[in-house]
N, C-alpha and C positions, 0 to 999 in steps of 0.2 A: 635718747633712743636706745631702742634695748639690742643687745649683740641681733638679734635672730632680723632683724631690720636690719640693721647695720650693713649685714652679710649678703642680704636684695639686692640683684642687679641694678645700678641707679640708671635713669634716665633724669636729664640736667636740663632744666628748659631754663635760658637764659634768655633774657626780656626785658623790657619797659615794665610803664602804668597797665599794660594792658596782659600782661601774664600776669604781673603780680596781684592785680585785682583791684586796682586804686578803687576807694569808695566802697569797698563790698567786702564781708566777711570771705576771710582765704578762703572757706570751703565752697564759695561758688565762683574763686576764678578756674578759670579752665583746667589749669595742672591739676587741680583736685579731682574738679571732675571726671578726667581722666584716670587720674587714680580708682577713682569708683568703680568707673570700665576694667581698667584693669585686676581690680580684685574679685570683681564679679565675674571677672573671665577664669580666674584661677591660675591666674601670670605670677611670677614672682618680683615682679621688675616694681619699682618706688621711683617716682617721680620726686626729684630735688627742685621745689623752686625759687627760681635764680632770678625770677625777675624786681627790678628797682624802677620808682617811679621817676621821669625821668631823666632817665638815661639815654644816652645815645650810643652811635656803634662804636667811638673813640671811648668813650665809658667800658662799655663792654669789651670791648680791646685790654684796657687796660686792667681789667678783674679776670682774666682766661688764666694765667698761670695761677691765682688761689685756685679758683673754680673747679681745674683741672689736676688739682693735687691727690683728688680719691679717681679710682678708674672709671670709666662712664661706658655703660654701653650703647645705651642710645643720646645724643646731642643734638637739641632741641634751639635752635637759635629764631627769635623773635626781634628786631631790631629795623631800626631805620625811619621808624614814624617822627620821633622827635627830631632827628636831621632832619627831616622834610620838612617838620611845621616850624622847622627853625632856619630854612632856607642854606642846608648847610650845601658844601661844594658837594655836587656828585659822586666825581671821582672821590673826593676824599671817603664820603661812605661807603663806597665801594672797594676802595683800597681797604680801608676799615674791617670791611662782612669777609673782605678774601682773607685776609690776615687771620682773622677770627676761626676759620673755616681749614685755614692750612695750622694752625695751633691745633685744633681739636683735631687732625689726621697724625698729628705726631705723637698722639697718646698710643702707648703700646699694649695692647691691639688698640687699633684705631676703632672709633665707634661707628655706628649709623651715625649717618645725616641727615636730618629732616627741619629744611629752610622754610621759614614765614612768609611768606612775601608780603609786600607793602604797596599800595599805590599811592603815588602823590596826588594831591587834589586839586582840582583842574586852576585854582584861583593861581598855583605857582607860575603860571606858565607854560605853552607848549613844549618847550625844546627839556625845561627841565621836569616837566612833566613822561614825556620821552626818554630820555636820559634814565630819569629815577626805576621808571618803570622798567628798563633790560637790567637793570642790575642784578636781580635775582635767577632770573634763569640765565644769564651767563654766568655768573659765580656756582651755582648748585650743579651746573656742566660740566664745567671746569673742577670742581671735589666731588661730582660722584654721589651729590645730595639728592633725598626727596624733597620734592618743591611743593609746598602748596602754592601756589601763584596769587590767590591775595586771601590772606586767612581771615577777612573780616568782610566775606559776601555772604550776603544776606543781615550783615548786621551797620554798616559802615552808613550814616546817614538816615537810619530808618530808625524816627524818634522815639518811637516806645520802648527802643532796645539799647537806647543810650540812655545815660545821666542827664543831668540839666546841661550840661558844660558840653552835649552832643556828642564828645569824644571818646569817653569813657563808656565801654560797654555795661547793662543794666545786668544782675545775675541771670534774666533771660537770657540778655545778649551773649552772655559766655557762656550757656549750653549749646548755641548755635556755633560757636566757636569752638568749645569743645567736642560738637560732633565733623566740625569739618577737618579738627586737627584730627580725630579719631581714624577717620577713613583711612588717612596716610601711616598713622603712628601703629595702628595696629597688625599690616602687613608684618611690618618691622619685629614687631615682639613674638612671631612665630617661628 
């Protein structure tokens, strides 16, 4: 990376299969494309992505002090899909995302917040379908975060915009992704 990069406000989107772009060349998972927005816009900010295929939010948990070794100013947190298709305990990903979330406020200046939200899929269960489902807007409440409330509408189920494996968004499906995360992310960078 050359100094003059280097020196770009970073925004850190940490994530799963689904920032990182499992199956699809990096430049059409979303942080790219976002990137695109953003240099088209004449921003200076550089998207860092951080996302691993799967991981969960104890994963991500545990990679936040490397992660947050460079200054960030905007903190982009994607997580919690694999807890769910992995039936993992609520609370624990929710203690998880809060932890994650009061880490990235202790960076000096603290960053924006802009949270992914997830919803669990109805075959889990009501109660932990419920459950899974407040996690996000009461943790992005509680820090002060922007919330997308489920970053994968319009794309979550609807097969042309998935891989074979249904879950994986198609590089359609993460333009659609990238313009939902854009609405929110872009406040932020002015």
């Amino acid at each position: 990376m050359s100094p003059a990069a280097a020196a770009r406000p970073v925004i850190l989107a940490v994530g799963t299969s689904l920032t990182a772009g499992y199956g699809l060349d990096p430049d059409d998972a979303w942080p790219a494309l976002a990137q695109k927005r953003i240099d088209a816009a004449g921003l200076p900010h550089r998207i860092a992505n951080a996302g691993v295929s799967g991981e969960t939010s104890a994963g991500a948990l545990r990679r936040m002090d490397w992660l947050l070794r460079q200054p960030v100013t905007i903190f982009i947190l994607e997580t919690g899909a694999n807890d769910m298709l992995r039936g993992q305990d609520v609370a624990a990903t929710r203690s998880n995302i809060d932890a994650i979330l009061a880490r990235a406020r202790r960076q000096v200046p603290p960053p924006a917040i802009l949270l992914l939200g997830m919803r669990a899929a109805p075959n889990m269960g009501g109660a932990y379908v419920q459950g899974f489902g407040s996690i996000y807007a009461d943790v992005a409440k509680k820090h002060d975060a922007v919330l997308v409330p489920f970053f994968l509408e319009g794309v979550a189920g609807v097969q042309r915009l998935n891989q074979p494996d249904g879950v994986h968004p198609t590089a359609e499906g993460q333009k659609i992704i990238a313009e939902t995360v854009w609405r929110s992310l872009e406040p932020l960078l002015r």
